[in-house]
C-alpha positions as CSV (number, residue, x, y, z in Angstrom):
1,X,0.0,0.0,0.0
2,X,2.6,2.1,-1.0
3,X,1.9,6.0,-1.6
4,X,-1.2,6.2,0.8
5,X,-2.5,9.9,0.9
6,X,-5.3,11.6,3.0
7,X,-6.1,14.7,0.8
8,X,-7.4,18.0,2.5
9,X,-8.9,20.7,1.3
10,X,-9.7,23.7,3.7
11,X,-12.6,25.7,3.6
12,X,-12.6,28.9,4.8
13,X,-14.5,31.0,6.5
14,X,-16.7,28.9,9.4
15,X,-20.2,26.7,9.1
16,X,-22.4,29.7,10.6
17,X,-24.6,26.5,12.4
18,X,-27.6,29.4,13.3
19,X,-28.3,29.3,9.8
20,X,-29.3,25.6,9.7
21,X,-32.5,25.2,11.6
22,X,-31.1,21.6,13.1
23,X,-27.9,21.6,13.6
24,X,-26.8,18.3,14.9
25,X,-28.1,17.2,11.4
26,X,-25.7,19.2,9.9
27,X,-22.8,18.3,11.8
28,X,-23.4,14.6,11.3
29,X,-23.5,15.0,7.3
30,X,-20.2,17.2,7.4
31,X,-18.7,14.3,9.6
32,X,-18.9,11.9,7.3
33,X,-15.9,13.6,5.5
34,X,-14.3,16.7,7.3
35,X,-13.2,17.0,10.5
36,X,-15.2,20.1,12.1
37,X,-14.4,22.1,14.9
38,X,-15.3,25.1,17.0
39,X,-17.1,26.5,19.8
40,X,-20.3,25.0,20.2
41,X,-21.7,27.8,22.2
42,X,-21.6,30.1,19.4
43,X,-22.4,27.7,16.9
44,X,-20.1,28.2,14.2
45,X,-17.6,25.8,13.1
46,X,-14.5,25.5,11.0
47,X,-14.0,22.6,8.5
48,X,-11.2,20.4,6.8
49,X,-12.6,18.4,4.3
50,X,-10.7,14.7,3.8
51,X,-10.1,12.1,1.0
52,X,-11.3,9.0,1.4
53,X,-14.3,9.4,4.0
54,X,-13.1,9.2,7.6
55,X,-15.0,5.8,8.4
56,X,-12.4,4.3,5.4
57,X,-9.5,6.0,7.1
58,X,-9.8,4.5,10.8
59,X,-9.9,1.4,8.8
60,X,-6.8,1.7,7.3
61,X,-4.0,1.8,9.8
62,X,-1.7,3.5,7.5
63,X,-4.4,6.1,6.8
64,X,-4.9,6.7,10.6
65,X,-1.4,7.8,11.3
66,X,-1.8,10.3,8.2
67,X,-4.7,11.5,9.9
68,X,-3.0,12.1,13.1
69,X,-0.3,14.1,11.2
70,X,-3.2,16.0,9.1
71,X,-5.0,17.2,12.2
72,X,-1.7,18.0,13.9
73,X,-0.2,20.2,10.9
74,X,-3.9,21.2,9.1
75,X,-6.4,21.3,12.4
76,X,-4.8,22.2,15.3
77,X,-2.5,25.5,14.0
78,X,-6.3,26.9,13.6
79,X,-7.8,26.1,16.4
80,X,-8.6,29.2,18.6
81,X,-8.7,28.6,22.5
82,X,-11.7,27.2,23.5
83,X,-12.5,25.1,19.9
84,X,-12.7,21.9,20.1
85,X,-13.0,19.3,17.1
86,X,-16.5,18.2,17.1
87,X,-16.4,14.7,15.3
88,X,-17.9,12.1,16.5
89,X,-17.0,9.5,14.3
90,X,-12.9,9.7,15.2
91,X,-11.6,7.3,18.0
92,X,-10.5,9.0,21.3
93,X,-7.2,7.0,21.0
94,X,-6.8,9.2,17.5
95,X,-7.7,12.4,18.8
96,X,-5.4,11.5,22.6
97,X,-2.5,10.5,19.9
98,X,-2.8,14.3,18.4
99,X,-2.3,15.1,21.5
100,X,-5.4,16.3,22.6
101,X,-7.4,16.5,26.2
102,X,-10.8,14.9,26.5
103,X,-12.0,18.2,26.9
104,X,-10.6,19.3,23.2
105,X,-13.0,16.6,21.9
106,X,-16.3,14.8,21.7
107,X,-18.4,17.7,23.2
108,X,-21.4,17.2,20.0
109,X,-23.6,16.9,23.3
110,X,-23.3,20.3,23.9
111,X,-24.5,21.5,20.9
112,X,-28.2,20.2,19.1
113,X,-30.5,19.8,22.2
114,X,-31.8,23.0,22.4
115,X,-35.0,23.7,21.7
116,X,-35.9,20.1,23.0
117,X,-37.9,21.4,26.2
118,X,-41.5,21.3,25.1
119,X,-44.8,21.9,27.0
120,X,-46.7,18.6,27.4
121,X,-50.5,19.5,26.9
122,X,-53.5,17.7,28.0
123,X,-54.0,14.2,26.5
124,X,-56.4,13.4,24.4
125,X,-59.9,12.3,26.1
126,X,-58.8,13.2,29.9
């Protein structure tokens, strides 16, 4: 398996999540093949889009170390303090081998309950 590559490509600007009216939708589509971060709290994320899917790279072991060199040199140089990469799809063992803290990663609970708290009416025939 000579020549293995993750490609990236960088988009700029941030995913403003406000716009998207249910955003844990949204980060699960753009999981799928970028590896998102930011600060759930103000809902807007940046993104580094990868080559292959990520699900086909953790199944590669080759690929995985390229992916633990991409979000060293490609992820982390733009993350802000307070970001944290918002994937759930990458391991922990991944994201500790970056060199990351459990509280750099994971945190998609944070983010996509809101709005969940609704009034319970009456039933029906009571």
């Amino acid at each position: 398996m000579k020549g293995m590559k993750i490609k990236t490509e960088r988009t700029t600007g941030a995913v403003k999540a406000a716009e998207h009216p249910e955003l844990s939708r949204v980060l699960k589509d753009l999981q799928a093949d970028h590896i998102v971060y930011g600060i759930p709290k103000e809902r807007a994320f940046g993104i580094l889009r990868v080559t292959p899917p990520i699900k086909d790279i953790i199944a590669n072991p080759k690929l995985t170390t390229a992916l633990v060199s991409h979000i060293r040199n490609y992820v982390l140089p733009h993350m802000r303090n307070g970001e944290v990469i918002l994937n759930n799809n990458i391991p922990p063992n991944i994201l500790k081998e970056v060199g990351l803290k459990p509280t750099q990663y994971n945190n998609l609970q944070l983010i996509g309950k809101e709005n969940r708290n609704r009034k319970k009416g009456k039933r029906l025939g009571r």
